[in-house]
C-alpha atoms as one frame of an Amber mdcrd trajectory, in Angstrom:
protein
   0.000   0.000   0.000   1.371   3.251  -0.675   0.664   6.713   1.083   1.234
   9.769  -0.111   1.368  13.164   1.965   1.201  15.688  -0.823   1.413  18.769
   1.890   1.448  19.938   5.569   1.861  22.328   7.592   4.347  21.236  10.513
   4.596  23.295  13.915   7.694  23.973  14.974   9.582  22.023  16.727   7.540
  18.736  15.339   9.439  17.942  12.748  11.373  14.912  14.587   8.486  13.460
  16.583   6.850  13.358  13.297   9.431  11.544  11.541   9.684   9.155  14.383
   5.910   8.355  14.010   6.181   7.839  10.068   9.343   5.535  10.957   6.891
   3.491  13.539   4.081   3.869  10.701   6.355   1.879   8.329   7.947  -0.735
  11.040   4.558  -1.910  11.758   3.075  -1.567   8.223   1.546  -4.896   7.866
  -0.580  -4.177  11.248  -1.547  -0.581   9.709  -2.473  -2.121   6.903  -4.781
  -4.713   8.637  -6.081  -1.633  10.786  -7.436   0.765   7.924  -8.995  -2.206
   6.403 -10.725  -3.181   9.568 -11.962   0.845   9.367 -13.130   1.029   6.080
 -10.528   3.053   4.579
């Protein structure tokens, strides 16, 4: 599955709490994956 974020605003001082969370995202992709199916999306 891929996921695009085509633009957002970050506030600052985010920047590396939000790149920890997209690293997190992508270590436990196969359980996102099963989670946005479970929603729907």
């Amino acid at each position: 599955m891929d996921v695009t974020l085509a633009r957002a605003s970050i506030e600052p001082g985010k920047a590396d709490r939000l790149r920890e969370w997209y690293a997190e995202l992508h270590d436990r992709e196969d359980e996102v994956v099963e989670m946005l199916q479970h929603e729907g999306v």
